[in-house]
N, C-alpha and C positions, 0 to 999 in steps of 0.2 A: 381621759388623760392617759399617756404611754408615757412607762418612763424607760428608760435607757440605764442599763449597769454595764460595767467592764472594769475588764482586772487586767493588769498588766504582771508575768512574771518574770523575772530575771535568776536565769542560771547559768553559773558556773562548775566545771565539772571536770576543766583541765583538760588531759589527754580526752576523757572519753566523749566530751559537748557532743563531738560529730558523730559518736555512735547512739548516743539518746537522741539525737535530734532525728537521727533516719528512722528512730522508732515512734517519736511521735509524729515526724511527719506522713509517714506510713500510715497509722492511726486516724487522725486527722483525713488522709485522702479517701481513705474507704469507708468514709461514716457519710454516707447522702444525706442522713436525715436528722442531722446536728443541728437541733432547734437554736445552736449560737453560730457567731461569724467568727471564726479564729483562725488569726493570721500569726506563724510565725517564720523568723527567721533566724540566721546563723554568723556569727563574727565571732567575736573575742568573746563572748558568751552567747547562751540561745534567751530570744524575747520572745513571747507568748504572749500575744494580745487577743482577750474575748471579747463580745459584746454581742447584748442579749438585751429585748425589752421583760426578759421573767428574770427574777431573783434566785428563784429554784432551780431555771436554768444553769443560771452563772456558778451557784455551788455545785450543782451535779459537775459541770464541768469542770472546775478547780475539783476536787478530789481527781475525778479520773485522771486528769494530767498529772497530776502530782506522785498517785500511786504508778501512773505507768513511768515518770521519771525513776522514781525508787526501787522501781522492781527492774527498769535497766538497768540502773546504777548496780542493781546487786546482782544480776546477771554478769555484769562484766564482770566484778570483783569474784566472780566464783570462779571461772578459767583463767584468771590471772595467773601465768607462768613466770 
């Protein structure tokens, strides 16, 4: 039996959405070998949708997105002029 996980994130982030999102999209494009399927896109906030038959998977993946949002997020805010 296979089971099926997935997480859905939702961020806001204001001015910067479009500057995190080109970094994890970036992120996301050059990982060939992302044992998960994660699709996002970009509006009035960025969605982040995974989905993984591993568990292990799905967490490995939720940190790294999260820490790569974070560590964008504080990238901007250090050149902030």
């Amino acid at each position: 039996m296979t089971s099926n996980y997935s997480a859905e994130i939702k961020i806001f982030a204001g001015r910067k959405n479009k500057a995190i999102f080109k970094s994890l999209e970036t992120d996301n494009k050059f990982y060939d070998e992302n044992p998960t399927q994660t699709n996002m896109s970009l509006d009035k906030e960025i969605t982040i949708l995974i989905d993984t038959q591993e568990l292990s998977h799905l967490r490995a993946n939720l940190n790294s997105t999260l820490r790569l949002v974070q560590t964008s997020n504080d990238a901007i805010e250090s050149v902030k002029i």
